[in-house]
C-alpha positions in Angstrom: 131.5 -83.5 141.0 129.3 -85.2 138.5 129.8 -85.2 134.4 127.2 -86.2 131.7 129.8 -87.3 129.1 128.2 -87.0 125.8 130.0 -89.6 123.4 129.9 -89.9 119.4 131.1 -92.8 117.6 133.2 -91.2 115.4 132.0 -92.3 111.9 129.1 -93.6 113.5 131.4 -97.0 114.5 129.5 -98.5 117.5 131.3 -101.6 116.5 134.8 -100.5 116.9 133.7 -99.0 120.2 132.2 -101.9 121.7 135.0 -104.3 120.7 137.4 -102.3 122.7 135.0 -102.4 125.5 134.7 -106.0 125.0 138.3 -106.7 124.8 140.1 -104.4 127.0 137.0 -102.8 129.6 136.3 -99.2 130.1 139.3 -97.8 130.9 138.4 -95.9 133.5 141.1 -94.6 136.3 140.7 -95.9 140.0 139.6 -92.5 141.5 137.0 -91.6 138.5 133.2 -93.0 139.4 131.2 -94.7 136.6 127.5 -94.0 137.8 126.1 -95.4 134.4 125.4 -95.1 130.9 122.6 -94.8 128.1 122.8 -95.6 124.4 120.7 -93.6 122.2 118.2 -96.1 119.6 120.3 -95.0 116.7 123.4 -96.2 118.0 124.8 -91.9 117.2 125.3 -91.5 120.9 126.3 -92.8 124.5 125.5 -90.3 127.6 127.5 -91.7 130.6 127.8 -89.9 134.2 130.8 -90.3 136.1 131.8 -88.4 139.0 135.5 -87.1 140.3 137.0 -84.7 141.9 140.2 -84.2 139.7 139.3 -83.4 136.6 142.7 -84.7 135.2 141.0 -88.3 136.0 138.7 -87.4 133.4 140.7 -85.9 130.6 143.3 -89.5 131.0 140.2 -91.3 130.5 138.9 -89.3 127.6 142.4 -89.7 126.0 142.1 -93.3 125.7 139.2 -93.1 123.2 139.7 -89.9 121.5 140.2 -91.9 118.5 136.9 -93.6 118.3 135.2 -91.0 120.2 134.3 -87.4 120.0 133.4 -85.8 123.4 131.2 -83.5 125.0 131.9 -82.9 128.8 129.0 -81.1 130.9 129.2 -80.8 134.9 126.0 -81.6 135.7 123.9 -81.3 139.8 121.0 -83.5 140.3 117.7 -82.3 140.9 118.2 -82.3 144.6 121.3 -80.2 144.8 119.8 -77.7 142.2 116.4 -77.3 144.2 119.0 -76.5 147.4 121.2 -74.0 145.3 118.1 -72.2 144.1 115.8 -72.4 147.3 116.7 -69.0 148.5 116.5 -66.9 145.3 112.8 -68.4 145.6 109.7 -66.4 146.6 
């Protein structure tokens, strides 16, 4: 399953954020996919998608920055897989 993680720098710290990346990497557990990531102009937020399929994955990894990070989790379906879901309630 895919995620859009929806990251704040808490206190707006980009800097203590990317000094951890720097220094120690993402983090991330084998089993949990980093697809990619996207840094809003204002440095305020960070939308990432990841996929797994044990959501456990996700909350270790979210635990490892809860201190610099706030989190919003959202499963997301790409466009693809939606039009398939929806195709027969379609006229």
């Amino acid at each position: 399953m895919q995620f859009m993680v929806i990251e704040r720098f808490r206190d707006q710290d980009a800097k203590s954020v990317y000094s951890r990346l720097k220094n120690d990497g993402r983090s991330i557990p084998d089993d949990l996919s980093y697809e990619g990531s996207w840094v809003q102009a204002d440095l305020d937020r960070c939308f990432q998608l990841v996929e797994c399929d044990d959501i456990g994955l996700l909350q270790e990894w979210v635990a490892k920055w809860s201190d610099l990070i706030e989190f919003e989790i959202v499963p997301v379906l790409d466009s693809e897989g939606t039009m398939d879901a929806i195709d027969p309630l379609l006229e």
